[in-house]
Structure formats: structure tokens, C-alpha cells
C-alpha positions in Angstrom: -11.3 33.9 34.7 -9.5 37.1 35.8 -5.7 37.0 37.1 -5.5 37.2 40.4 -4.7 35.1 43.7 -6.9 32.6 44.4 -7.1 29.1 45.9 -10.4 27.9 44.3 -12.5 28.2 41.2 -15.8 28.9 40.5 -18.3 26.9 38.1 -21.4 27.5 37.2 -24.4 25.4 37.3 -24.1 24.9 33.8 -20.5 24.1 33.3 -20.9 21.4 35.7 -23.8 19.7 33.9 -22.1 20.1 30.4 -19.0 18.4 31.7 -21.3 15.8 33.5 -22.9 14.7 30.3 -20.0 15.6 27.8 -17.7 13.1 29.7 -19.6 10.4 29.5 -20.2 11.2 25.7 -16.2 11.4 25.1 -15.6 8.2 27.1 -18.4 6.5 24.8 -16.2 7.3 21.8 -12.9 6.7 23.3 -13.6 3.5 24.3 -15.5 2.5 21.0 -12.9 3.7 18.7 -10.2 1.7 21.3 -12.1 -1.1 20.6 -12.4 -1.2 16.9 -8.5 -0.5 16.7 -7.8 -3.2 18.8 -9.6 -5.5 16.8 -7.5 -4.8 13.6 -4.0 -3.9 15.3 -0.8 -5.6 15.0 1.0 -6.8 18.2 3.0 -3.7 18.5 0.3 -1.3 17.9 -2.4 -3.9 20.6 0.5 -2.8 23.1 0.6 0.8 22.2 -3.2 1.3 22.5 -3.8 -0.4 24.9 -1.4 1.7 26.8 -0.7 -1.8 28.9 -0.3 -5.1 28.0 -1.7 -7.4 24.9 -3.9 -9.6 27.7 -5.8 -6.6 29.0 -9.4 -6.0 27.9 -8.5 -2.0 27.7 -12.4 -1.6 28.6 -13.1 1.4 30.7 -15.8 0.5 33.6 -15.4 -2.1 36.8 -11.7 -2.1 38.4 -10.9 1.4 36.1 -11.0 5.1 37.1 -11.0 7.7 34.4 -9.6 11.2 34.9 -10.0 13.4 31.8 -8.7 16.6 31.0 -10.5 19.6 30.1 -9.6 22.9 29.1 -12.6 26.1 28.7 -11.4 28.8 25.8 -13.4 31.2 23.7 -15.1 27.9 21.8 -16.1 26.2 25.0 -15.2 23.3 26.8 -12.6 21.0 25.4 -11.3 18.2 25.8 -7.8 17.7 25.6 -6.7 14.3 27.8 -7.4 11.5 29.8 -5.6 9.1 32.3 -6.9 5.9 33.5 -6.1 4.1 37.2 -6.7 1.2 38.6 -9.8 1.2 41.1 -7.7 -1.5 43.6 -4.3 -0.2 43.3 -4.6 3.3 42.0 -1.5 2.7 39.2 -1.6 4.4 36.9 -3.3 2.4 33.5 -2.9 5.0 30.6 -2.0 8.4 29.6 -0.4 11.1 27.6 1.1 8.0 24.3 -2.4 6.4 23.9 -4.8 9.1 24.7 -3.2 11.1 21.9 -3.1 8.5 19.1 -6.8 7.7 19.9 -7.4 11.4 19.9 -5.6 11.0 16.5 -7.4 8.2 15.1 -10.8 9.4 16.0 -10.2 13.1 14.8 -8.9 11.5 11.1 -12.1 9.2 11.2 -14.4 12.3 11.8 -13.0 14.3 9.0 -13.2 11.2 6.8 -16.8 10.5 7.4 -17.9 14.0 7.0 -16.2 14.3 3.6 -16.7 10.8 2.3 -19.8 9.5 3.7 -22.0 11.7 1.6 -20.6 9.7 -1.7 -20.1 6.7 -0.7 -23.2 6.3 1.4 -22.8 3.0 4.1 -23.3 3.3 8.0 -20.5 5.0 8.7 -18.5 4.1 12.2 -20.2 7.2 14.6 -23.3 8.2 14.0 -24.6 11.5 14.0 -24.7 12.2 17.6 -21.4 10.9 18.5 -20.1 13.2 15.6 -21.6 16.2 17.0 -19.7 15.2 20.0 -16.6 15.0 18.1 -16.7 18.3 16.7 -17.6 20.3 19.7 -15.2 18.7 22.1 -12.4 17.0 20.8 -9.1 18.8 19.6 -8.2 18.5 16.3 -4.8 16.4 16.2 -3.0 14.8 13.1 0.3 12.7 12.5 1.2 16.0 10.3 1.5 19.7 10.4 0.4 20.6 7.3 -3.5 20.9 8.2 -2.1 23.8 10.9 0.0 25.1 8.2 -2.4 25.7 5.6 -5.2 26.7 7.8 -2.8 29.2 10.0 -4.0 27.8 13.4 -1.8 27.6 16.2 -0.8 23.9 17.0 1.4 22.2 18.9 4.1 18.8 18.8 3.2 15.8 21.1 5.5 12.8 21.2 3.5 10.1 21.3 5.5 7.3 19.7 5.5 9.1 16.5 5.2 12.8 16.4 1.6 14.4 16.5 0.2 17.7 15.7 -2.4 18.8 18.0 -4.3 22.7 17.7 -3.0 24.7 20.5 -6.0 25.3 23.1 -4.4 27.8 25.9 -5.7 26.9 29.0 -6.5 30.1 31.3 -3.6 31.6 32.6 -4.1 32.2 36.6 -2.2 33.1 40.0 -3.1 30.6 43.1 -1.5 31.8 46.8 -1.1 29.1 49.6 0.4 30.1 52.7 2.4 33.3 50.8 3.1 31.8 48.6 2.0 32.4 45.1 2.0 30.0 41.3 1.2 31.5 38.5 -0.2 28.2 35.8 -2.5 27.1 33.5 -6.4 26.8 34.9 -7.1 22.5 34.3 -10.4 20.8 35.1 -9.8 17.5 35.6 -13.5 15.3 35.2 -13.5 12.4 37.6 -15.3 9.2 35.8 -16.1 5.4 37.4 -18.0 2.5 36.6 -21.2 4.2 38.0 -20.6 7.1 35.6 -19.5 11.1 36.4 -18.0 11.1 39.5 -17.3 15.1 40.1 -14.7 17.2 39.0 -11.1 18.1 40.5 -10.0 21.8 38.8 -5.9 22.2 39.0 -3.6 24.7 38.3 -0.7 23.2 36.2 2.8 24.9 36.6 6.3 24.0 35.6 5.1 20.1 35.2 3.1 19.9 38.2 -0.4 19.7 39.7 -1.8 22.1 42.3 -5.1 20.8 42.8 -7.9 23.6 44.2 -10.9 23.5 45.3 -14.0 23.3 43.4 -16.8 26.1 44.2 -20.1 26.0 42.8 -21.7 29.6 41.8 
């Protein structure tokens, strides 16, 4: 998308069905991999990826609304974050902490399985779909630098609990105008998800810690 000032932005037909299926795909995975942690986690770590409280299911679906991030660069659609709310009361369930240790934990899985699986053979955790899934859309992210530092890729440090390392994916840089006046941020599509599945998408512009949120046009 070019600078310039704007209150909207435009999507095409086929960046609407992409993120319509893709979300789904990424909340399969999210909430299989939450799943399988929380079977083997300590206490601490229940709490922690949960994002809540040890007596919650963490299940995405009835009573949950899930609002993931996404981010379009010069590889595509990405997906960089999620946030979950509660249907009833609209708090606020999880973000930012937990989003990015599952994004580490499924990232470290992926490599694993694609380097190991051929020797050691087994049914490994995702199968071959859900690993295509992982390697198009999700964002590389470790609990150390040196991947970045060997492979010369931008990245950058997330405080999630314990520091992670996540490759840098610029969002668009754009200039929205509202009655005069004008915010120049980073161009956000947020990807609106319920218990009945994809729920639409609210774009945003993001700028010194805040949301703008713009309309959505359809080209």
C-alpha cells in the first residue's frame, strides 16, 4: 500500500478468502499445541499458558472471541498475534505473554520435526498440512538470538516472561487523516474469529501504542 492519507483499506477478493481459511488453520494449531502443553505443564507454566487461571479449559470456541493479528510483507500474509475475549463480558482472556511462548513452542516443534522426523520416523505431533501451515504463516520466534545472528535476519525482543526472539515482519507503513487530522502507523489486520468460525476482519492502523481502527473496503 502506497503512503498517503487515507481512512480505509482495500482487500482483495483473495486476501479476504486466504485470511478466512488461514485463521482458522492457525487457531487449529494454536489451540492444539495449548493443549498438549497444558497436559505436561507444571503449575506455574498451566498459569502462564493458559494466560488465566489453572481451572480454565483454555479451549478456544463457545463463551471465547478470538482476534488475531496479521501483518502482509513481501512473503505474504503473516501471522504475528492473537488476543482472546470473553463472548459475555468482553474482558480480555489472553494476549501478547501467552500468544508468544505458544508461537515459541510451536515454531521449535516445527523445526524439530522437519529435521528429526526423517530419522527417527514415529507420527510426529502436526502433520503434514498443519506444517505447511506453519511455515507459511507463522513467525519464526526462539527463546534465543543466535538463529537471527547466524542467519543475518532482522529480529526483534519480546518480553514475554522470559525474553524471546521473534524475526522482524515490518508492517506497512501508512498515513490515515480524520477530521485534519493526520497518523502516520503501521497498516494491522486484525481477523475476527467465534465459535461459528471466521467472523470478518477489522484492519488498524497502529501508532505510538494505540489502535486506529479503519474501515475495511473490498476491491
Amino acid at each position: 500500500m502506497e503512503r498517503g492519507c487515507i481512512f480505509h483499506f482495500h482487500y482483495g477478493q483473495e486476501d479476504i478468502a486466504e485470511l478466512a481459511n488461514a485463521s482458522l488453520k492457525v487457531r487449529h494449531i494454536v489451540e492444539k499445541t495449548r493443549q498438549m502443553l497444558v497436559q505436561h505443564a507444571d503449575e506455574q507454566r498451566l498459569t502462564a499458558l493458559k494466560g488465566t487461571s489453572p481451572d480454565q479449559s483454555g479451549r478456544s470456541g463457545e463463551g471465547e472471541l478470538i482476534f488475531q493479528k496479521w501483518v502482509k510483507g513481501p512473503r505474504g500474509w503473516k501471522f504475528i498475534d492473537y488476543e482472546r475475549y470473553g463472548v459475555q463480558t468482553g474482558d480480555r482472556l489472553e494476549s501478547g505473554r501467552t500468544g508468544r511462548l505458544l508461537q515459541m513452542f510451536i515454531w521449535s516443534h516445527f523445526e524439530n520435526i522437519l529435521m528429526l522426523h526423517p530419522f527417527i520416523g514415529g507420527e510426529p505431533f502436526y502433520d503434514g498440512e498443519e506444517l505447511e501451515v506453519i511455515g507459511k504463516y507463522f513467525v519464526p520466534t526462539y527463546s534465543s538470538a543466535i538463529p537471527f545472528l547466524q542467519s543475518g535476519k532482522a529480529f526483534k525482543t519480546i518480553q514475554a516472561g522470559i525474553p524471546l526472539y521473534q524475526e522482524l515482519i515490518p508492517a506497512p507503513v501508512v498515513i490515515a487523516g480524520a477530521k485534519g487530522e493526520e497518523h502516520a502507523g503501521n497498516w494491522v489486520t486484525g481477523v475476527n474469529l467465534n465459535a461459528a468460525g471466521y467472523a470478518g476482519i477489522m484492519p488498524y492502523l497502529k501508532t505510538n501504542g494505540r489502535r486506529e481502527f479503519m474501515e475495511a473496503r473490498m476491491i
